[in-house]
C-alpha positions, -999 to +999 in steps of 0.1 A: +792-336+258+792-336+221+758-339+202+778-375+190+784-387+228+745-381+236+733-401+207+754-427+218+742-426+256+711-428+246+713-456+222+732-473+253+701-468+275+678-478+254+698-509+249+705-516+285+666-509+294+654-540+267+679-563+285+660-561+318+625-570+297+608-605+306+591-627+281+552-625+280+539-654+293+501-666+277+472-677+301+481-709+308+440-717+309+426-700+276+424-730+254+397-742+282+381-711+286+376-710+243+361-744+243+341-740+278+323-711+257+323-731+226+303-761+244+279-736+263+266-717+232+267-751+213+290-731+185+279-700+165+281-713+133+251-739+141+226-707+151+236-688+124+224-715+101+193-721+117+185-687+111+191-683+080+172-717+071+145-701+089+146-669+071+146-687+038+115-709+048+098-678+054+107-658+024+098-686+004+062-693+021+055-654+010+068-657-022+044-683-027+013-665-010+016-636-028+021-658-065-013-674-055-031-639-040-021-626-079-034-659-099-066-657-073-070-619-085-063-627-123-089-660-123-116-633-109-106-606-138-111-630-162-144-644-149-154-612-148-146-603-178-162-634-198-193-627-176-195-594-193-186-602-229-212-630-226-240-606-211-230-582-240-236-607-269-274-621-255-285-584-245-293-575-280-316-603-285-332-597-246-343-562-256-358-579-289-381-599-270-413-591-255-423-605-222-461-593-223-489-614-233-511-592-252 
C-alpha cells in the first residue's frame, strides 16, 4: 500500500466509526432538579443582598462612632485649652494679691 491508499483508509475509518455515534440525550429531570435547589436555598441572589445590606449597616454604624469618638476628643482639647488660657490671664493678678491679714 501506497502512503496515498493509507491516508485514504484511514479517512474511511474514521468516517465509518462517526456513523455508528448516537445522539446525546440530556437528563430528562434537570430543569426540576435546578428549581428544587432554587426553592430550598430560597435563591442566592436574596442572601447575597442581605449581606451586603448588613455589611453596609455596619460600616456605616463605625463610621459614625469613630466621627463622634474624634469630635468627643476635639470638644475636650478645646476645653482644655480655654481652661488654661483663662488660668494664664488671672494668675498674674493671683500672685499680686496677698491673702494674709497683717
Amino acid at each position: 500500500m501506497t502512503q496515498e491508499q493509507d491516508r485514504e483508509q484511514w479517512i474511511e475509518e474514521v468516517m465509518a466509526s462517526a456513523k455508528r455515534i448516537e445522539r446525546p440525550m440530556g437528563n430528562p429531570f434537570l430543569y426540576e432538579k435546578i428549581k428544587y435547589r432554587m426553592q430550598e436555598r430560597g435563591g442566592p441572589a436574596y442572601t447575597f443582598g442581605k449581606t451586603k445590606a448588613i455589611g453596609w449597616a455596619l460600616a456605616a454604624v463605625l463610621l459614625l462612632a469613630l466621627n463622634g469618638i474624634s469630635i468627643m476628643n476635639k470638644i475636650g482639647r478645646e476645653k482644655h485649652i480655654l481652661h488654661t488660657e483663662a488660668y494664664n490671664a488671672i494668675a498674674p493678678e493671683m500672685q499680686t494679691q496677698t491673702i494674709y491679714n497683717y
